[in-house]
C-alpha positions in Angstrom: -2.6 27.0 -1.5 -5.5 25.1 -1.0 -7.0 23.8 2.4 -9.1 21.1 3.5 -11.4 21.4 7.0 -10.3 19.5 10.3 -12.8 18.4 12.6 -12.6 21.3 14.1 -13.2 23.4 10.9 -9.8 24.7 11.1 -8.0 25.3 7.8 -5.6 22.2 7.1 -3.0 22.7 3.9 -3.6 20.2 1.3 -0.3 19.5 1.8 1.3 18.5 4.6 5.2 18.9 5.4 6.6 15.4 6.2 9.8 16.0 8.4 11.3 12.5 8.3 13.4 12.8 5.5 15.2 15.8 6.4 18.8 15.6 4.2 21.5 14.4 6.3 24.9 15.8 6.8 27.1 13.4 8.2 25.7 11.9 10.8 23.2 14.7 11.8 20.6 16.8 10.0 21.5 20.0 7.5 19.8 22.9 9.3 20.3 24.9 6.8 19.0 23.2 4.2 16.3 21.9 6.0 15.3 25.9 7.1 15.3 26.9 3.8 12.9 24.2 2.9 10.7 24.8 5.7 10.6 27.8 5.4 9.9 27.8 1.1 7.2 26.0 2.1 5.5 28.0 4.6 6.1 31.2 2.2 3.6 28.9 -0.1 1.0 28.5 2.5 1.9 24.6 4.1 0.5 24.8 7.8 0.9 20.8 8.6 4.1 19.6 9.6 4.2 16.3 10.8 7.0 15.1 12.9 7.6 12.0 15.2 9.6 10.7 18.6 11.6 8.3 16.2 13.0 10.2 13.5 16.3 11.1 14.5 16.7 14.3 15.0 13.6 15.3 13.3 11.9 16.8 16.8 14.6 19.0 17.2 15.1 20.5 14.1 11.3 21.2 13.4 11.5 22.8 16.5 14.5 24.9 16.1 12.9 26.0 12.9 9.9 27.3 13.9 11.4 29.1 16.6 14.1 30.8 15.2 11.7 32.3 12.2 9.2 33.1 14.7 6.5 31.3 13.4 5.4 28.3 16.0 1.9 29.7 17.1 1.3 30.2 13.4 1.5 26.3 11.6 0.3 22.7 13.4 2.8 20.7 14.8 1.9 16.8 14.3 3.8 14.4 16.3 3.6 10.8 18.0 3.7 8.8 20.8 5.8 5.5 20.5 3.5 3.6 22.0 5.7 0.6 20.8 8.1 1.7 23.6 5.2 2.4 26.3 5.6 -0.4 29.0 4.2 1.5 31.7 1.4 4.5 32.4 4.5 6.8 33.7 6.5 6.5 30.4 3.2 8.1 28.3 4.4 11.7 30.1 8.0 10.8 30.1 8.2 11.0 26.1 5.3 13.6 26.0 7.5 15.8 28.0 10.3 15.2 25.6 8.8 16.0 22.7 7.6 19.1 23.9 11.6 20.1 24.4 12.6 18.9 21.4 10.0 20.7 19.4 10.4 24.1 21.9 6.7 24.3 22.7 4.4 23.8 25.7 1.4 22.2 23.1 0.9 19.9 20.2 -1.8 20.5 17.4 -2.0 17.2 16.0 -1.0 13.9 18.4 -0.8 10.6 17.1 -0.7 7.0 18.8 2.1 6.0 16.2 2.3 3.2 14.1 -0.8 1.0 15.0 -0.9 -2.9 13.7 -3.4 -4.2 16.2 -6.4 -3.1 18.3 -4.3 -4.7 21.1 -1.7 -1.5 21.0 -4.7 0.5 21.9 -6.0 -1.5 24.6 -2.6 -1.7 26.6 -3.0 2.2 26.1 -6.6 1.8 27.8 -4.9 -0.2 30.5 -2.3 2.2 31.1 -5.0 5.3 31.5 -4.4 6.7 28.2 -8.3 7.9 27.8 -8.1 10.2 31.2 -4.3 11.6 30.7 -5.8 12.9 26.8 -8.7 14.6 28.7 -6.3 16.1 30.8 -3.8 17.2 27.9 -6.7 18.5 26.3 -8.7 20.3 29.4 -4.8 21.9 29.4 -4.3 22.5 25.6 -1.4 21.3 25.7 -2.5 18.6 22.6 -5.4 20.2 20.3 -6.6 16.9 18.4 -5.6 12.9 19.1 -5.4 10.5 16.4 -3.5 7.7 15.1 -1.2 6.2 12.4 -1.9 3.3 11.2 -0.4 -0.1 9.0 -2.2 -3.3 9.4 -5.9 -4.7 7.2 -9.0 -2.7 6.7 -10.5 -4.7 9.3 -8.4 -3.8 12.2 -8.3 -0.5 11.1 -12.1 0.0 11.2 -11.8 -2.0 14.9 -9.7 1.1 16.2 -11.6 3.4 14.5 -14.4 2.6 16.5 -12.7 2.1 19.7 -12.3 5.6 20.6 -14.1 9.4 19.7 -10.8 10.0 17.1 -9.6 13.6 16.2 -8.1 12.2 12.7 -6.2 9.4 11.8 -3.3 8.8 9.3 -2.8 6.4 7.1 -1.1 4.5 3.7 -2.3 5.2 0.8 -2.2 5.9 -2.6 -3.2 4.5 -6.2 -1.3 1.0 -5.9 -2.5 0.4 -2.1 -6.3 1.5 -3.0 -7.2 -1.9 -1.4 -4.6 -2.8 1.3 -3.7 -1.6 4.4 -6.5 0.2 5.8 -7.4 1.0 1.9 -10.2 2.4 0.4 -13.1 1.1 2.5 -11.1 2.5 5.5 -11.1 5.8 4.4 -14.3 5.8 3.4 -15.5 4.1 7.1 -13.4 7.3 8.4 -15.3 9.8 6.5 -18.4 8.4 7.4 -17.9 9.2 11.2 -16.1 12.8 10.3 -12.7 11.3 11.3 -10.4 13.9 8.8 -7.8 11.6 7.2 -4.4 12.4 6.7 -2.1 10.6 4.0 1.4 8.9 4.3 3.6 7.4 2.0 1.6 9.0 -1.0 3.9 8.2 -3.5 5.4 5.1 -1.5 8.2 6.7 -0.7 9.1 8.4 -3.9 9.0 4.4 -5.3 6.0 5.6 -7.5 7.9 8.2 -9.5 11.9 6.9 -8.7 10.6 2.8 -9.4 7.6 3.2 -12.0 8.7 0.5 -14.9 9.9 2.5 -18.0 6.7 1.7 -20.3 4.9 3.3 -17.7 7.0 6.5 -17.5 6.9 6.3 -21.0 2.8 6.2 -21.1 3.1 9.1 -18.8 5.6 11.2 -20.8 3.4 10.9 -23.5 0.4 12.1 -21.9 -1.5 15.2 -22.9 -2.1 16.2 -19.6 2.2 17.1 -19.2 2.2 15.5 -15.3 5.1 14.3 -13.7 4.9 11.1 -12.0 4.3 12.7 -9.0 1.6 14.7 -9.8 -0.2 11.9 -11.0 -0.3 10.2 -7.6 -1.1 13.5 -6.3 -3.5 14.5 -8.0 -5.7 11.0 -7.6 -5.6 11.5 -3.8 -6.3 15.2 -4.1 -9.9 13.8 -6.1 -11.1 12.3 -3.2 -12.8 14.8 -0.4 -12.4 12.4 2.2 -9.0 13.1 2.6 -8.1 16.3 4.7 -4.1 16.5 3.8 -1.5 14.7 2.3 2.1 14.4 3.9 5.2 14.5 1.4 8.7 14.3 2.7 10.5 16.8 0.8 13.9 17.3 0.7 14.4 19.9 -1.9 13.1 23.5 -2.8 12.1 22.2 -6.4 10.1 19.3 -4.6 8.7 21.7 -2.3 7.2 24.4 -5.3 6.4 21.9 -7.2 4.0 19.7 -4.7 2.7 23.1 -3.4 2.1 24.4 -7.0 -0.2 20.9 -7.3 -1.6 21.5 -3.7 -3.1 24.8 -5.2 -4.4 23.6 -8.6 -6.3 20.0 -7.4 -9.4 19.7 -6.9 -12.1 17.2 -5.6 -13.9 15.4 -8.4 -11.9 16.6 -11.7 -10.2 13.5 -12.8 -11.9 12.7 -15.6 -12.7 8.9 -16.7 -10.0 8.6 -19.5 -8.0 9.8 -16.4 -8.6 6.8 -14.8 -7.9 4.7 -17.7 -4.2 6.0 -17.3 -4.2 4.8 -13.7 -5.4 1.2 -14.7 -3.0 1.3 -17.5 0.2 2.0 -15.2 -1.0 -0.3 -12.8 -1.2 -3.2 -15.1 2.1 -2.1 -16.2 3.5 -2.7 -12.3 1.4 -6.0 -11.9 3.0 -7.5 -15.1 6.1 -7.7 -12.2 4.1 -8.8 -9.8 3.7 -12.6 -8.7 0.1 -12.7 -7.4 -2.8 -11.1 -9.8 -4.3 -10.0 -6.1 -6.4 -7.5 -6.8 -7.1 -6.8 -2.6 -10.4 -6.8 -3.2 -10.6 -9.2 0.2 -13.2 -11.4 -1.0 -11.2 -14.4 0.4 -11.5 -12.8 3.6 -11.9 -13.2 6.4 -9.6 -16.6 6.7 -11.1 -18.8 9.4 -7.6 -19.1 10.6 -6.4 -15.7 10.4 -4.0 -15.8 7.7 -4.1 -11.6 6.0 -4.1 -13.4 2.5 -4.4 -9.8 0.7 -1.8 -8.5 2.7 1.0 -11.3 1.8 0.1 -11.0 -1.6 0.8 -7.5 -1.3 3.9 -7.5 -0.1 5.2 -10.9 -1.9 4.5 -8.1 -5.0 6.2 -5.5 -3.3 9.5 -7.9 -3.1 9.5 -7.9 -7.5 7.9 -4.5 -8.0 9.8 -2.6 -6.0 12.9 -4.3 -3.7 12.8 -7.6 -1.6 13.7 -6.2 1.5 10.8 -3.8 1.2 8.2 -6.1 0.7 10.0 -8.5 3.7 10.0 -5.3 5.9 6.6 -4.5 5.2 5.5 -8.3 6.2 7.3 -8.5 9.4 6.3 -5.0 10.3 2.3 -4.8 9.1 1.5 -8.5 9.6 3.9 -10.2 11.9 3.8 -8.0 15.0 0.3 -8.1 15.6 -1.2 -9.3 18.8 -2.0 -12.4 16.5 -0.4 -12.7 13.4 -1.6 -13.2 10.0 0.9 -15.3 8.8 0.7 -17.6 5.2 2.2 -20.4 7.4 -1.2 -20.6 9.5 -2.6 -21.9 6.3 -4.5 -25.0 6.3 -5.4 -25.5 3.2 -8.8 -25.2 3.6 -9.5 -24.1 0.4 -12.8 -21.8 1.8 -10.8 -18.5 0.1 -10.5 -20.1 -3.4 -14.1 -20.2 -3.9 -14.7 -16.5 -3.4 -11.7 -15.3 -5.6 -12.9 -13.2 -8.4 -8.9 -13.7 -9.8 -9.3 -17.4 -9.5 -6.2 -17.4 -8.0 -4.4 -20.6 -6.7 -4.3 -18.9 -3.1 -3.0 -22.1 -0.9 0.3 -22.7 -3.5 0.3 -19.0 -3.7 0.4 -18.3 0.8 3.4 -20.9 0.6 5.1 -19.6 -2.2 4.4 -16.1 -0.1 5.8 -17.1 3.4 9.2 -18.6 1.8 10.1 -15.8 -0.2 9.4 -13.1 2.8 10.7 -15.2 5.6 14.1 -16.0 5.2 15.4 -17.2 8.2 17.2 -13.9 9.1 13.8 -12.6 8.8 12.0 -14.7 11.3 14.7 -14.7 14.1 14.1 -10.9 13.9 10.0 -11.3 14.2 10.5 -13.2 16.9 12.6 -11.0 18.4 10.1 -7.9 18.2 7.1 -9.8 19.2 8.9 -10.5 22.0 9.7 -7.6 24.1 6.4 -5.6 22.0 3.5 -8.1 22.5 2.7 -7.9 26.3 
């Protein structure tokens, strides 16, 4: 196994165990199953496990894990704060004390403020006296390092990166989303102030090896190299140095040698440029399904009137390259439940972004034909709904 420095020049695994997608029995998680794979993986050097409050029953099988086989004091434990449920300063230690039972210890290695959208989650934090009660948890070791998750636009994400002296942060990304969510330029604003970045949805959720269009498993299959799918969104994450560990939510013993196998063989630097030309080829392969030739290269941004015109395009794509009610999800969940939203519907046709559009795209017929598709009315009663009782 390879590892990667925390801020702390502590040895991080280069990959990191994502515990959400434990296999279910029934209703509940498979301990067993779930132990052996833990367990497989910790054999092949993983250290990282990262958990959270709001994956059922995630907490409390992590925890059982670790402390039936003995091994707590000798991997990091990542968890997160709901700060979506946080709606006063005494709930902060109310689910802090929980997670600490769940997971059967009296300190976390790795705390996250999970899933920021908007600077304004961190604020009402702020409000709440979340800067003095992590001094304390530190001054007490019982949390190590404080970060954040993160889905929202490579603006807002560089706003909260600079709001606060950051452990590490965590977000989205992989070879398709180089230039949304907090994107390229995000990770390269974290490296830049020695914030360690940790990677989620690497493969977007399996999508990028279970979803890839067949001409592009085909080009794949036929590839000198002899990668998986997998191991070729792996291994262009693994290139960059920036990036301290990359979470995979494995379910399977095969899944687990085979990432770890990876893990130990990737390097920084050693894609080569015909490489490259592979990536570029598959994703023109996925943007042939696409609607919008948005390349999220943001140069339409920033909309005078807020609209997150890369960001609908993105997930208007996501809707016919992967499943509608991902790309609808993603909308409502990345750009609707912001403090202010970056809806296409606050369009007014202004045409400023059209002239700065290296695609030449038709961006105000583009935002409308956007909002309809990802709005359906079931879609915007249930916005509304969340904005409600989450933006205070």
């Amino acid at each position: 196994m390879q590892y990667r420095k925390d801020k702390n020049g502590n040895d991080i695994s280069a990959i990191g165990y994502g515990c959400m997608r434990f296999t279910k029995k029934g209703s509940s998680i498979d301990f067993e199953k779930a132990e052996k794979e833990v367990m497989r993986g910790y054999e092949l050097g993983i250290n990282y496990y990262d958990t959270a409050y709001s994956y059922p029953g995630s907490e409390e099988t992590l925890g059982k894990i670790l402390e039936k086989n003995n091994i707590r004091d000798k991997v990091k434990i990542a968890t997160k704060l709901p700060q979506y449920l946080v709606n006063n300063p005494s709930q902060i230690d109310k689910y802090f004390e929980e997670e600490l039972r769940r997971l059967r210890t009296d300190y976390i290695d790795y705390y996250l403020m999970h899933l920021f959208t908007d600077i304004k989650n961190w604020e009402k934090l702020v409000r709440f006296g979340i800067i003095d009660w992590i001094s304390n948890k530190k001054k007490e070791g019982a949390i190590k390092n404080i970060g954040f998750s993160y889905h929202g636009d490579t603006e807002m994400f560089i706003k909260i990166l600079n709001s606060y002296d950051w452990d590490f942060c965590q977000i989205q990304y992989n070879y398709v989303d180089e230039h949304t969510q907090a994107g390229r330029r995000g990770l390269e604003a974290a490296a830049a102030k020695g914030i360690p970045v940790i990677i989620m949805e690497p493969l977007r959720g399996g999508k990028l090896v279970n979803l890839l269009p067949d001409d592009a498993k085909k080009l794949i299959n036929a590839h000198p190299h002899k990668w998986s799918s997998a191991e070729w969104g792996l291994r262009w994450l693994w290139n960059q140095s920036e990036i301290m560990c990359v979470l995979s939510g494995m379910n399977s013993i095969e899944m687990v040698e085979e990432n770890a196998r990876i893990a130990s063989d990737a390097k920084p630097g050693e894609l080569t440029e015909e490489d490259f030309e592979v990536y570029e080829k598959i994703k023109k392969i996925i943007g042939e399904k696409e609607k919008v030739g948005c390349t999220g290269c943001a140069y339409c941004m920033p909309c005078p009137h807020g609209v997150d015109i890369p960001g609908t395009f993105a997930c208007y794509n996501k809707m016919y390259s992967e499943n509608k009610s991902e790309g609808r999800f993603e909308y409502a969940r990345n750009i609707g439940v912001r403090e202010i939203p970056g809806f296409a519907t606050q369009c007014v046709e202004c045409g400023a972004c059209e002239k700065h559009c290296p695609q030449h795209i038709e961006i105000r017929k583009k935002l409308k034909e956007a909002d309809k598709a990802l709005r359906p009315l079931p879609y915007k009663v249930i916005t509304a709904v969340i904005r409600k009782f989450t933006i205070k």
